[in-house]
C-alpha atoms as one frame of an Amber mdcrd trajectory, in Angstrom:
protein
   0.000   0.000   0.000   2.219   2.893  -1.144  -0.533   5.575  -2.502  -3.063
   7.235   0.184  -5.836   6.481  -2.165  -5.344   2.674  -0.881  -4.481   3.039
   2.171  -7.929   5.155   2.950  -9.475   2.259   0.924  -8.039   0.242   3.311
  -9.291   1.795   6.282  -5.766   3.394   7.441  -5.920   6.761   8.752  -3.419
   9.142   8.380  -1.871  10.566  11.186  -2.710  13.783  10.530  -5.810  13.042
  10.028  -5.672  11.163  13.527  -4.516  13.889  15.433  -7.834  15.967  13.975
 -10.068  13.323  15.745 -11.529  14.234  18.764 -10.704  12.224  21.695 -13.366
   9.530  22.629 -14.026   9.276  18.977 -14.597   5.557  17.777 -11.925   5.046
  14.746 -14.113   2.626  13.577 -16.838   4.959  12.865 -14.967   7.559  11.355
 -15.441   7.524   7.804 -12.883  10.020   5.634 -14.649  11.687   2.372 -11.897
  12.791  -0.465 -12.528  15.311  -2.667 -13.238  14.313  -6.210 -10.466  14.608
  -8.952  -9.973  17.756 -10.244 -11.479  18.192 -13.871  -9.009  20.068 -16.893
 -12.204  20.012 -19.300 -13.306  23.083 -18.217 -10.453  25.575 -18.044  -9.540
  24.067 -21.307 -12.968  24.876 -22.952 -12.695  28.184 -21.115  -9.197  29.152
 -23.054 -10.298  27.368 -26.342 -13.775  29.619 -26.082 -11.578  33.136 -25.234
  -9.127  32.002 -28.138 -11.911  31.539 -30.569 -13.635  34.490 -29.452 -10.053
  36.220 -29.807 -10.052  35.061 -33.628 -13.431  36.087 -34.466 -13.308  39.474
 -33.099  -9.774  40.157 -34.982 -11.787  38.574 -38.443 -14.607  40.889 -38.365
 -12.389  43.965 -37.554 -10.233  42.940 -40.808 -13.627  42.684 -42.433 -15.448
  45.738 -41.865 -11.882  48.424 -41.987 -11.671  46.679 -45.604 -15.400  48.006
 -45.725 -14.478  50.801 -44.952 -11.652  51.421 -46.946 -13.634  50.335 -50.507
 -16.546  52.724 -49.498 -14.163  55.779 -48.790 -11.928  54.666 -52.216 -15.355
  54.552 -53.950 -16.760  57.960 -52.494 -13.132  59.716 -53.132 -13.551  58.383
 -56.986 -16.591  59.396 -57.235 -16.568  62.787 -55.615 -12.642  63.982 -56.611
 -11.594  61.742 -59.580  -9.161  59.981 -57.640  -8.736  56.465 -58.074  -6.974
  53.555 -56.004  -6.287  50.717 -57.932  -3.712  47.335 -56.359  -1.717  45.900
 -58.955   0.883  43.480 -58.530   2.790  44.061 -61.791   3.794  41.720 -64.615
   6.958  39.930 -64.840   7.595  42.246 -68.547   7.607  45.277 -66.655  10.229
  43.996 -63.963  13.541  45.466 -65.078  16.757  42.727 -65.608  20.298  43.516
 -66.386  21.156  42.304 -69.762  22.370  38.800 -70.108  25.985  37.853 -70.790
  27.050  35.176 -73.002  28.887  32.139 -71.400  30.802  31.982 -74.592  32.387
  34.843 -76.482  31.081  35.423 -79.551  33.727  35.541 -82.719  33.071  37.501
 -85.236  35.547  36.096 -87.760  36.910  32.120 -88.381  40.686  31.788 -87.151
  41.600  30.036 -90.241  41.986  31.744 -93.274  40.452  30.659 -96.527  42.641
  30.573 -99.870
């Protein structure tokens, strides 16, 4: 019997426990009531609900300042003339350095004709 749990389901009382007994008290008749195992399931619900919730909020804020953005664009265009367009350019319109051969290019034969 190393674990409390079986030594209370064996009737042993701690000492502790014994000292907490009134005297005259019959040991036989003293019954010893644990507490219950504590229970993760609901702090873990708890933080999964406040992440969630977390998520959600942060997803309709993203939603409605891009709402808000579109309306102002389209009331600026509308009212000014001024436009906002995104564009993510084309790969022509990217700028390269021009290529160098690998092999120089010879612009008459080494040998001679006669």
């Amino acid at each position: 019997m190393q674990l409390p749990d079986e030594q209370f389901r064996a009737g042993h009382i701690p000492t502790e426990v014994y000292r907490q007994i009134p005297p005259g008290t019959d040991v036989r008749k003293v019954v010893i009531v644990q507490e219950a195992p504590r229970s993760y399931a609901g702090p873990i619900f708890l933080v999964l609900a406040k992440t969630l919730g977390a998520v959600l909020v942060l997803v309709v804020i993203a939603f409605v300042v891009q709402i808000i953005a579109a309306s102002i664009v389209a009331v600026l265009s509308a009212s000014c003339g001024i436009g906002y367009t995104l564009s993510r350019g084309s790969a022509k319109s990217r700028s390269r350095a021009p290529r160098r051969r690998s092999t120089p290019v010879r612009s008459k034969s080494r040998y001679r004709s006669k």
